[in-house]
N, CA, C and O atoms as CSV, one atom per row, in Angstrom:
chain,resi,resn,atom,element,x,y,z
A,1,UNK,N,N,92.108,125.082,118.396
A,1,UNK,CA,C,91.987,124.721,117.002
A,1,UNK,C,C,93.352,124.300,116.468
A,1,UNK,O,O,94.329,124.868,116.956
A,2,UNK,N,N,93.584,123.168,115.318
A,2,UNK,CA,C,94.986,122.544,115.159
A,2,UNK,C,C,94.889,123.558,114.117
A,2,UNK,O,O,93.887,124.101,113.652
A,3,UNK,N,N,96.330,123.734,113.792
A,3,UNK,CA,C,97.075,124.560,112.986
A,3,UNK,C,C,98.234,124.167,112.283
A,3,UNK,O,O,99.316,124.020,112.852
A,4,UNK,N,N,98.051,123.978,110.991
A,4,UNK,CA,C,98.901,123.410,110.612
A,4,UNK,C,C,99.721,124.539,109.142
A,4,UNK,O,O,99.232,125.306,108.313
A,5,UNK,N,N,101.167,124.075,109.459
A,5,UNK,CA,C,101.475,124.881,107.936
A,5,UNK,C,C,101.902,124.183,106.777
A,5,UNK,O,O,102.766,123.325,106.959
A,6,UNK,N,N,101.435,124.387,105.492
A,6,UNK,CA,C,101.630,123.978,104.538
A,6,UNK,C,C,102.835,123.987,104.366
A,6,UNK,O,O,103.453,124.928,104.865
A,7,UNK,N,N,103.594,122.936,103.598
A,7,UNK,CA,C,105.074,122.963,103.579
A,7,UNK,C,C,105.383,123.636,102.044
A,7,UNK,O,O,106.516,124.095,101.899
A,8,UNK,N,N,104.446,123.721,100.889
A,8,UNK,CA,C,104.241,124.011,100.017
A,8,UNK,C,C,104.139,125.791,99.455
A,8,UNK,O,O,104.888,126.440,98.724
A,9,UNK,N,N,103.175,126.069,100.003
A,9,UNK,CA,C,103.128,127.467,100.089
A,9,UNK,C,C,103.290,128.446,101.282
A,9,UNK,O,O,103.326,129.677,101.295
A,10,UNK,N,N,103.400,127.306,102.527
A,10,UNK,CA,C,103.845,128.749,103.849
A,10,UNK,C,C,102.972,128.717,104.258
A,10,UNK,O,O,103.239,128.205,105.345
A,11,UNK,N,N,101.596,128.950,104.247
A,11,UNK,CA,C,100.275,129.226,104.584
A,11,UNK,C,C,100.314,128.670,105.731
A,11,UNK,O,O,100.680,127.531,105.441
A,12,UNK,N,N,100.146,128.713,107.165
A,12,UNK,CA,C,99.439,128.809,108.208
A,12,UNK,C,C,98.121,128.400,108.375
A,12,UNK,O,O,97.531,129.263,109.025
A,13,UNK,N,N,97.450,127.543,108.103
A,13,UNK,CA,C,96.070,127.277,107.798
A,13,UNK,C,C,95.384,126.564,108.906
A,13,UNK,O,O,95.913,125.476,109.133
A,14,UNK,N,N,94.266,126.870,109.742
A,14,UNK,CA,C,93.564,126.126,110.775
A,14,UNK,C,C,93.271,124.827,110.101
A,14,UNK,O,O,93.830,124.575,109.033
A,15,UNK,N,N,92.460,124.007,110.628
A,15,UNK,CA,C,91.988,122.698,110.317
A,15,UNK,C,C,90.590,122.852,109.578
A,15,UNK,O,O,90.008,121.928,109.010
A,16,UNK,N,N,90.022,124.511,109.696
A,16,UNK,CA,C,88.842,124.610,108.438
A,16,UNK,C,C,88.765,124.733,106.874
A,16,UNK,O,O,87.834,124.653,106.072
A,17,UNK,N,N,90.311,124.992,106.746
A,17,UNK,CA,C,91.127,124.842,105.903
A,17,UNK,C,C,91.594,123.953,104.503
A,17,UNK,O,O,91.611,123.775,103.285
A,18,UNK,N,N,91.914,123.619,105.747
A,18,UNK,CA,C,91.934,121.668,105.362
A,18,UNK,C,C,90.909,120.389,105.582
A,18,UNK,O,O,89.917,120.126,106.262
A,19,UNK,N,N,91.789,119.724,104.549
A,19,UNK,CA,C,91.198,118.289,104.635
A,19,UNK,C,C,91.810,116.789,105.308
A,19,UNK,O,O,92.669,116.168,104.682
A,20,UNK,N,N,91.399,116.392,106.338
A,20,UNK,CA,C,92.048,115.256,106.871
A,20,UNK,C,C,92.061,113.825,105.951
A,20,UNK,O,O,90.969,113.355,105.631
A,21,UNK,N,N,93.362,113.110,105.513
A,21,UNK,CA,C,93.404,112.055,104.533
A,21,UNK,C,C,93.731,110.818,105.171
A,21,UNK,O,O,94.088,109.870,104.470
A,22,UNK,N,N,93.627,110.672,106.832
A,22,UNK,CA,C,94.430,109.907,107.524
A,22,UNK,C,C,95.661,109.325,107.557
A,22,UNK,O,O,96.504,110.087,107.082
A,23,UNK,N,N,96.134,108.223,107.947
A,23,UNK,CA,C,96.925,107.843,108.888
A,23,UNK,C,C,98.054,107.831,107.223
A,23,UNK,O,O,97.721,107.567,106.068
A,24,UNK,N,N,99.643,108.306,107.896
A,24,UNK,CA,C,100.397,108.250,106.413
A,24,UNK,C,C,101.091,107.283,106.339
A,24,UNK,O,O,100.967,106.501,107.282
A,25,UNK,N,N,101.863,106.991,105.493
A,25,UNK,CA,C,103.005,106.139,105.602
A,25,UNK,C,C,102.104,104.773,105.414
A,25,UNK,O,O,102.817,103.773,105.496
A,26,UNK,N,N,100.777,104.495,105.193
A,26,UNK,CA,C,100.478,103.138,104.548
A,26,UNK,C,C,100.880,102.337,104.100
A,26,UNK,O,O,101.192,102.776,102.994
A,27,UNK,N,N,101.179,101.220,104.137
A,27,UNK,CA,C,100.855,99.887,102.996
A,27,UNK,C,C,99.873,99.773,102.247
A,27,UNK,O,O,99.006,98.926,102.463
A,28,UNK,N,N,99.817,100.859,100.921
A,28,UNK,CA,C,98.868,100.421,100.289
A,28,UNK,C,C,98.131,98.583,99.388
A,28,UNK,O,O,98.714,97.719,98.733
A,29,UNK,N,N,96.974,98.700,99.745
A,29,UNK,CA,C,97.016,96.879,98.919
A,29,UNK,C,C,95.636,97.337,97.766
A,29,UNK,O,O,94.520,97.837,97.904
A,30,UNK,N,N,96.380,96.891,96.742
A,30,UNK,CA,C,94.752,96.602,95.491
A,30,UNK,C,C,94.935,95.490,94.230
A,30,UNK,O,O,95.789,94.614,94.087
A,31,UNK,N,N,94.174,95.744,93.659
A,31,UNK,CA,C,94.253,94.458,93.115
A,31,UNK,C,C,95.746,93.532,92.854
A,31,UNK,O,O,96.892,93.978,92.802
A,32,UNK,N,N,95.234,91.955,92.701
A,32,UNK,CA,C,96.744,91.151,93.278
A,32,UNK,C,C,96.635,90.799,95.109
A,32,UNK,O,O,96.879,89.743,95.692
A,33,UNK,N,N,96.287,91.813,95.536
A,33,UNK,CA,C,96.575,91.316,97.413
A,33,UNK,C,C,95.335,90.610,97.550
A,33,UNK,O,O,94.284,90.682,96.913
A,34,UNK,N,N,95.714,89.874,98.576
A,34,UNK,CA,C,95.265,89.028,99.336
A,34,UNK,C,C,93.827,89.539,99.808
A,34,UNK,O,O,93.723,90.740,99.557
A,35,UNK,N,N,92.602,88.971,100.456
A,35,UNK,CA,C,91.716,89.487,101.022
A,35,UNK,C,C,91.870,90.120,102.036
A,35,UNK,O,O,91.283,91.192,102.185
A,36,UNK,N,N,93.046,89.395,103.376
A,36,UNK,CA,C,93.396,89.687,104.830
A,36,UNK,C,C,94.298,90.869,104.656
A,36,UNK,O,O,94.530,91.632,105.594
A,37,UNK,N,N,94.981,91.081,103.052
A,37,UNK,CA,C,95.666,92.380,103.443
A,37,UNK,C,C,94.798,93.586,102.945
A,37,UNK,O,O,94.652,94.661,103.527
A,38,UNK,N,N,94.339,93.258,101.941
A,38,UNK,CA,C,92.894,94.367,101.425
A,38,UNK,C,C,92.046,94.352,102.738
A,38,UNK,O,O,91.828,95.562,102.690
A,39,UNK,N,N,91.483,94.016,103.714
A,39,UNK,CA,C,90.813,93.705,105.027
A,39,UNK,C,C,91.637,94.852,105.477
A,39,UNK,O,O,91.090,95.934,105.687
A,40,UNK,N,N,92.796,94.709,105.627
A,40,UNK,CA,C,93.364,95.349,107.006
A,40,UNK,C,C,93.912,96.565,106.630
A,40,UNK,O,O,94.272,97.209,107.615
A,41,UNK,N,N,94.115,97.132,105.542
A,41,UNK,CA,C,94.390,98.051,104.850
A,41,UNK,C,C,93.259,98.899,105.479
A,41,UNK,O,O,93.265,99.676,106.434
A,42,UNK,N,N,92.423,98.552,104.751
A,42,UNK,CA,C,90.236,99.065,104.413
A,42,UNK,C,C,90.599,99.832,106.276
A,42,UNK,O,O,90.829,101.013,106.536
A,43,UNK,N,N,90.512,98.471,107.408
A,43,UNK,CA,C,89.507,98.850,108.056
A,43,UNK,C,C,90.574,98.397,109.405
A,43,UNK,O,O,89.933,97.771,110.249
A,44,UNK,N,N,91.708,98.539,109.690
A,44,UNK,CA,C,92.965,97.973,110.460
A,44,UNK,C,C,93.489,99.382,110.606
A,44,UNK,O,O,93.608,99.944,109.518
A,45,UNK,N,N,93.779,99.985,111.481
A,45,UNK,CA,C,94.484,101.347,111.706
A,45,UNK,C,C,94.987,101.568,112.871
A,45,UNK,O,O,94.299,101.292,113.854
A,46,UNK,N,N,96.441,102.175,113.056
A,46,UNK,CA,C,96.804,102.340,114.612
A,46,UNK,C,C,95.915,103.093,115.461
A,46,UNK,O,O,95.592,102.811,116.615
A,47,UNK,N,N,95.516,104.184,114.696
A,47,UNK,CA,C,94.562,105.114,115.752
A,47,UNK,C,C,95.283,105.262,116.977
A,47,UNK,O,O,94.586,104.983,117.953
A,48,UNK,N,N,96.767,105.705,117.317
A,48,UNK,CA,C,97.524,106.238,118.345
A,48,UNK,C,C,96.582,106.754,119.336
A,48,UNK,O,O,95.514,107.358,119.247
A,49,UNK,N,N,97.405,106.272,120.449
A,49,UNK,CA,C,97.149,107.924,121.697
A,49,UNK,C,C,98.825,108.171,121.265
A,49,UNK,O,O,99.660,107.277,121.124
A,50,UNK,N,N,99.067,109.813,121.086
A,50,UNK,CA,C,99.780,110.000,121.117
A,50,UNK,C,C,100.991,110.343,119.433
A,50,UNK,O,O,100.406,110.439,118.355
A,51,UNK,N,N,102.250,110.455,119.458
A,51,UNK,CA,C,102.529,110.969,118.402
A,51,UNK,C,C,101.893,110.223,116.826
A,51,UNK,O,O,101.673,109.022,116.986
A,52,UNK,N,N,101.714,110.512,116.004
A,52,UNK,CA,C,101.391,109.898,115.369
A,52,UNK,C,C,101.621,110.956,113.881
A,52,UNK,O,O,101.596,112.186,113.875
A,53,UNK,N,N,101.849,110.012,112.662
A,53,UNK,CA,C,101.946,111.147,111.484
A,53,UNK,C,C,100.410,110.525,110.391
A,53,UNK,O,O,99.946,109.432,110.067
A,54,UNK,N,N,100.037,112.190,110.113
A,54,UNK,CA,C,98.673,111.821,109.219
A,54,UNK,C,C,99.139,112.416,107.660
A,54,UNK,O,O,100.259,112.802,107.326
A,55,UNK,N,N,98.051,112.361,106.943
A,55,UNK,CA,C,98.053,113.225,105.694
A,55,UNK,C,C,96.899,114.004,105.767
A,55,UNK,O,O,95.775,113.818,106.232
A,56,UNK,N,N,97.589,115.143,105.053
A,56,UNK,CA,C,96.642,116.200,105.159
A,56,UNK,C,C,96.428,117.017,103.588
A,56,UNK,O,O,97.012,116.476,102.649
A,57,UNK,N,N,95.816,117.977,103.355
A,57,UNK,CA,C,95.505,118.472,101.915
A,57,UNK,C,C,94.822,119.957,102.380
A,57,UNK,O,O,93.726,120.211,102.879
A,58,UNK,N,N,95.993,120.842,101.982
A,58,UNK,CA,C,94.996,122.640,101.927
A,58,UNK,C,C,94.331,122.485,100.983
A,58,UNK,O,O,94.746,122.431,99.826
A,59,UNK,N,N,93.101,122.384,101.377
A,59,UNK,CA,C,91.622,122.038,100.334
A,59,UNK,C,C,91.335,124.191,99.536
A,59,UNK,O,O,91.303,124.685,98.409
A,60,UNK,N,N,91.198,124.750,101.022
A,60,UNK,CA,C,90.950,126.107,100.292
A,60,UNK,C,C,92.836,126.766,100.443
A,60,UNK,O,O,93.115,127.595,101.309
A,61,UNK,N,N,93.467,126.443,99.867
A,61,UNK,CA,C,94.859,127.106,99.556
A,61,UNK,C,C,95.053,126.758,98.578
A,61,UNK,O,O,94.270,126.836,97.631
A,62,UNK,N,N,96.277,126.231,98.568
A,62,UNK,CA,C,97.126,125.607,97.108
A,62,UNK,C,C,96.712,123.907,96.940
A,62,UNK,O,O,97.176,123.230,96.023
A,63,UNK,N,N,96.059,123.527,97.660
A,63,UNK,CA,C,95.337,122.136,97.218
A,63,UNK,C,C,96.364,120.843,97.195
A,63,UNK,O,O,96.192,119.735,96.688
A,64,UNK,N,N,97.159,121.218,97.707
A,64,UNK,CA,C,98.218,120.395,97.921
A,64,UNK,C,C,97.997,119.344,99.099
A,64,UNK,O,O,97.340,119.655,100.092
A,65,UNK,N,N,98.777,117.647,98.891
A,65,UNK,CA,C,98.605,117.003,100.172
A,65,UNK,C,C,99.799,117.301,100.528
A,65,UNK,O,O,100.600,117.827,99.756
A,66,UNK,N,N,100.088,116.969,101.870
A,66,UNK,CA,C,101.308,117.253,102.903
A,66,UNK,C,C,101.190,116.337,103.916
A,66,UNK,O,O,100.086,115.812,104.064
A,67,UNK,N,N,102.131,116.020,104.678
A,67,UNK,CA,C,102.227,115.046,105.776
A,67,UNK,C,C,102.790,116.127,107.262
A,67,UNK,O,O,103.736,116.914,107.266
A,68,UNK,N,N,101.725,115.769,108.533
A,68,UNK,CA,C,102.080,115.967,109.712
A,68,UNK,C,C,102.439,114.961,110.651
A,68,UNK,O,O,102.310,113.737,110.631
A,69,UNK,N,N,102.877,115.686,111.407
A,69,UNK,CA,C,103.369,114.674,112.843
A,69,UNK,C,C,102.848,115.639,113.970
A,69,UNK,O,O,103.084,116.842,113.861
A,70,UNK,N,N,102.305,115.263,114.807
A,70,UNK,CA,C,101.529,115.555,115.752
A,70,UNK,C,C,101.147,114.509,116.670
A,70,UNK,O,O,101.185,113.322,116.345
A,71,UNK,N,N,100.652,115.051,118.197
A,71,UNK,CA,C,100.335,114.445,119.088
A,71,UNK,C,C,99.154,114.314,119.239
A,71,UNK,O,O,98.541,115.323,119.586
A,72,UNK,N,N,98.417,113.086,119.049
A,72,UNK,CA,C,96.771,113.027,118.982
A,72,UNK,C,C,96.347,113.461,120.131
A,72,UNK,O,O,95.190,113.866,120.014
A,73,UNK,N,N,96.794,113.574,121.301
A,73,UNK,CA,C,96.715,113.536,122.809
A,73,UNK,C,C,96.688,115.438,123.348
A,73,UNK,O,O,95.902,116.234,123.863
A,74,UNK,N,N,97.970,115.405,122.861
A,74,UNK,CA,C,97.785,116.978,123.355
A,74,UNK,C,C,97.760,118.064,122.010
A,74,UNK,O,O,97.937,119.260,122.242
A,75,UNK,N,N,97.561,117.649,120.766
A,75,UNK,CA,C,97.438,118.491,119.310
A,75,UNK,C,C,98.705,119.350,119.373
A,75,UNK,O,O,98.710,120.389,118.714
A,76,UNK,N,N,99.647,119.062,120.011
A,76,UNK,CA,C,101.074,119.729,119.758
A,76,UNK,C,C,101.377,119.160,118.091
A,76,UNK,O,O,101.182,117.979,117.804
A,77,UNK,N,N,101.846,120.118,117.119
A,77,UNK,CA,C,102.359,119.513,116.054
A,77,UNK,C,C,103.805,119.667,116.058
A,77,UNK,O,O,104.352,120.760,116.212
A,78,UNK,N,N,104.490,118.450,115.869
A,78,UNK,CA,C,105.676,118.745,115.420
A,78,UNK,C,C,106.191,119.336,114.322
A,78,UNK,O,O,107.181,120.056,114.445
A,79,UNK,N,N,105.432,119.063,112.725
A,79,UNK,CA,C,106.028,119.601,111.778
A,79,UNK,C,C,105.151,118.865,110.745
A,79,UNK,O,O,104.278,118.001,110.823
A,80,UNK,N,N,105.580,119.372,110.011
A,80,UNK,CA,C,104.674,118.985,108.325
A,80,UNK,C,C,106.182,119.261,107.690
A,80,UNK,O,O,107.160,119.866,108.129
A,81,UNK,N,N,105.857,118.352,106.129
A,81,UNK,CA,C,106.431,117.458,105.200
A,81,UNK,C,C,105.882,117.367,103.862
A,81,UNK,O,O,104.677,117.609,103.934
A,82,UNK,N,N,106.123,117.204,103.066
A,82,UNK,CA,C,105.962,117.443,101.304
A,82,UNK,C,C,105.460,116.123,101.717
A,82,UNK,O,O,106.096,115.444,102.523
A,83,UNK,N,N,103.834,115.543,100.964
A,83,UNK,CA,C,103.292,114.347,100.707
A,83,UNK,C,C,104.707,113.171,100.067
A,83,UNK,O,O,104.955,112.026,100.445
A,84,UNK,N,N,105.435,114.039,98.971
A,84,UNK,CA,C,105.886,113.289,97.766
A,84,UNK,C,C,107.079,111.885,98.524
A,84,UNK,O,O,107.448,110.817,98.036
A,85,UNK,N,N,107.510,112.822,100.447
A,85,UNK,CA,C,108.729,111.440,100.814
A,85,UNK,C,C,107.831,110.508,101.361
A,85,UNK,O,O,106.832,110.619,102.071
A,86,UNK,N,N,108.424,109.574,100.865
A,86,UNK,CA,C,108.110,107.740,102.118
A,86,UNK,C,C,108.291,107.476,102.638
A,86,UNK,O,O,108.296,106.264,102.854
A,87,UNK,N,N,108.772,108.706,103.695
A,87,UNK,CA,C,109.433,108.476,105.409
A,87,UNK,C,C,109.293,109.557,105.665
A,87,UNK,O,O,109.259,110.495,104.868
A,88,UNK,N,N,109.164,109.603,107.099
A,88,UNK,CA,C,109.425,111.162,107.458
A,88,UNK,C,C,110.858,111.047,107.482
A,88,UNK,O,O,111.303,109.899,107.494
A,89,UNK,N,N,112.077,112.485,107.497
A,89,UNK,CA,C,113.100,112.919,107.392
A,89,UNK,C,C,113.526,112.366,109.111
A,89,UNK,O,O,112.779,112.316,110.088
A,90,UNK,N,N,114.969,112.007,109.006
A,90,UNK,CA,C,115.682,111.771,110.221
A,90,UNK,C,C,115.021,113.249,110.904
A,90,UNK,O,O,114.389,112.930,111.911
A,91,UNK,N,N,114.981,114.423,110.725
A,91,UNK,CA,C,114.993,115.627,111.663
A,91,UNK,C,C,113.276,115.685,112.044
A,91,UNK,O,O,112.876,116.426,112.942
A,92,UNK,N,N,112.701,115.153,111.557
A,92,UNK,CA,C,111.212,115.033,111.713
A,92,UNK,C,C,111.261,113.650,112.586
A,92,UNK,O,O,110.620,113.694,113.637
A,93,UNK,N,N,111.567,113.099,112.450
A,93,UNK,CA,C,111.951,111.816,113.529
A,93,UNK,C,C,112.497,112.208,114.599
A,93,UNK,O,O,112.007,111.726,115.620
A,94,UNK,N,N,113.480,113.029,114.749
A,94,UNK,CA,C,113.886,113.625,115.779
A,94,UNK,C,C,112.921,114.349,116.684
A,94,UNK,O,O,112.630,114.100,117.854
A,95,UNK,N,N,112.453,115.380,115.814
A,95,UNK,CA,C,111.516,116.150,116.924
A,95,UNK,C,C,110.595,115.324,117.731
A,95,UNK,O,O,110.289,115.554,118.901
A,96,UNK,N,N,110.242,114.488,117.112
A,96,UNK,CA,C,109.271,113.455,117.903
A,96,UNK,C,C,109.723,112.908,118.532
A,96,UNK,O,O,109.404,113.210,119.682
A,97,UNK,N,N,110.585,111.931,118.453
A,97,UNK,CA,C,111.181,111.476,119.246
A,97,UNK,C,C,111.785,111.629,120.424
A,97,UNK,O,O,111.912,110.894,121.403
A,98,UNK,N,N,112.244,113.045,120.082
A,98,UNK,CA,C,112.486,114.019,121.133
A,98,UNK,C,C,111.725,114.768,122.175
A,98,UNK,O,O,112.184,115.612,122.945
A,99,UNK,N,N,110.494,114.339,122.090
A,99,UNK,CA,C,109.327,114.995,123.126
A,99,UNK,C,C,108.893,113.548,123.492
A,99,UNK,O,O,108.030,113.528,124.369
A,100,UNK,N,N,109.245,112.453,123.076
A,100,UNK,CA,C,108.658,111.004,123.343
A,100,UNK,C,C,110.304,110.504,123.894
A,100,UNK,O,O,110.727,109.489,123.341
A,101,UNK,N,N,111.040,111.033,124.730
A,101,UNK,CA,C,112.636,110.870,125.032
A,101,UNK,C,C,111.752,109.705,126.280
A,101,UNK,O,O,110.793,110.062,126.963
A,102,UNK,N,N,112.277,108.549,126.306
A,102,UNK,CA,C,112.276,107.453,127.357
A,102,UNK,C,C,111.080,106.804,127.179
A,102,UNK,O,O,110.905,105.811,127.886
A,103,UNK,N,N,110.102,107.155,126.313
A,103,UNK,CA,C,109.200,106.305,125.977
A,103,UNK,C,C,109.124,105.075,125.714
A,103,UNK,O,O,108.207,104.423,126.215
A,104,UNK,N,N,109.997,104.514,124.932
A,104,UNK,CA,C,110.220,103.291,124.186
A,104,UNK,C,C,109.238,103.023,123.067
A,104,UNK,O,O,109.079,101.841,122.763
A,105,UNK,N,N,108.767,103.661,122.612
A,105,UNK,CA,C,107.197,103.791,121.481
A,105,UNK,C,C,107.746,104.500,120.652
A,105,UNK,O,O,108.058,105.629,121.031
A,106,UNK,N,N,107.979,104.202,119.600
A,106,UNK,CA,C,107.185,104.868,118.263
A,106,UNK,C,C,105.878,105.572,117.806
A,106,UNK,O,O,104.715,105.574,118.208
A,107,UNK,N,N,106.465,106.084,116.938
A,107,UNK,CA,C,104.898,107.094,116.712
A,107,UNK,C,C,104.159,105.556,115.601
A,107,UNK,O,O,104.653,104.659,114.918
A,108,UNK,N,N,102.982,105.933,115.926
A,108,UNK,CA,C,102.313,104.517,115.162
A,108,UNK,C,C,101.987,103.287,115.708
A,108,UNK,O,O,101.344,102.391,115.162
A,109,UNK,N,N,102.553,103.299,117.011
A,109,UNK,CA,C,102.086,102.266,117.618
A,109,UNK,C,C,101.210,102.261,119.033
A,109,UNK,O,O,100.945,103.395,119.433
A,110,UNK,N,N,100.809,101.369,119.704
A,110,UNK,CA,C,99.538,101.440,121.010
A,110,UNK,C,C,100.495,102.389,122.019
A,110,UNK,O,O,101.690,102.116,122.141
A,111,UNK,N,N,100.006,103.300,122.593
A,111,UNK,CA,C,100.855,103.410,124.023
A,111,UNK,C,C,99.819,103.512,125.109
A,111,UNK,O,O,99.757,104.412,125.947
A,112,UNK,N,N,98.943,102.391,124.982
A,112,UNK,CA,C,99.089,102.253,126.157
A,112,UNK,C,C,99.582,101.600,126.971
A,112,UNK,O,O,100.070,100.526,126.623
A,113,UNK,N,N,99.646,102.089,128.625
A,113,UNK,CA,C,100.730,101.114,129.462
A,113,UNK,C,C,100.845,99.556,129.415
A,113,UNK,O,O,101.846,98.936,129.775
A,114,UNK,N,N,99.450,98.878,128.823
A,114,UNK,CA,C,100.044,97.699,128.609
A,114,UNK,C,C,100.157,97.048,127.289
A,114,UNK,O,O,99.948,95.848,127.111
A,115,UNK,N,N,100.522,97.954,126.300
A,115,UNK,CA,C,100.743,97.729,124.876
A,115,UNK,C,C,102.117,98.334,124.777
A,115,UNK,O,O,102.737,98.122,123.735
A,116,UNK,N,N,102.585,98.940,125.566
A,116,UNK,CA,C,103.980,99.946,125.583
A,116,UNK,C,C,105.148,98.768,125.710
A,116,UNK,O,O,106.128,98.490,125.019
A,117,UNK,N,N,104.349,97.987,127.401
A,117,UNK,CA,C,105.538,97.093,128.132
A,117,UNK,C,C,105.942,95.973,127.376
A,117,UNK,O,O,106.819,95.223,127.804
């Protein structure tokens, strides 16, 4: 079961917990954009194998959203993050990065072997 902790109140909370808000760090598009970027917004998503950062919300806690980084692949989490930044932190970049050492991938993008090369 994933386990995640609120960065907000501490809480330790399984994933029954919570609420999944998907993929973070968006380009949001609404009115004004284009159709192809409203399109790809809607229904365009990395859907990783592998590290990737989501949004999340303790639905039965403090009701707060928060941002994780985690491995879709093996549910290792690296860490959670206050919703409110627009990046994850250099040290949250690190940890990931740091279990993805020689990869050449980013979290957010295809890995597979022939989307990697």
């Amino acid at each position: 079961m994933l386990t995640l902790t609120c960065p907000h109140c501490g809480v330790q909370a399984d994933e029954t917990e919570l609420s999944p808000g998907g993929e973070a760090h968006l380009k949001r598009f609404g009115p004004g954009s284009s159709d192809e970027e409203f399109e790809g917004y809607l229904f365009r998503r990395a859907n990783p194998k592998g590290a990737h950062y989501e949004r999340w919300r303790h639905t039965y806690g403090c009701g707060k959203w928060f941002l994780a980084a985690r491995d879709t692949v093996t549910m290792q989490v690296f860490g959670t993050y206050p919703a409110w930044l627009a990046e994850p932190s250099d040290e949250m970049r690190g940890l990931v990065s740091g279990q993805r050492a020689g990869s050449g991938v980013e979290p957010g993008t295809p890995t597979e072997p022939e989307a990697a090369q």
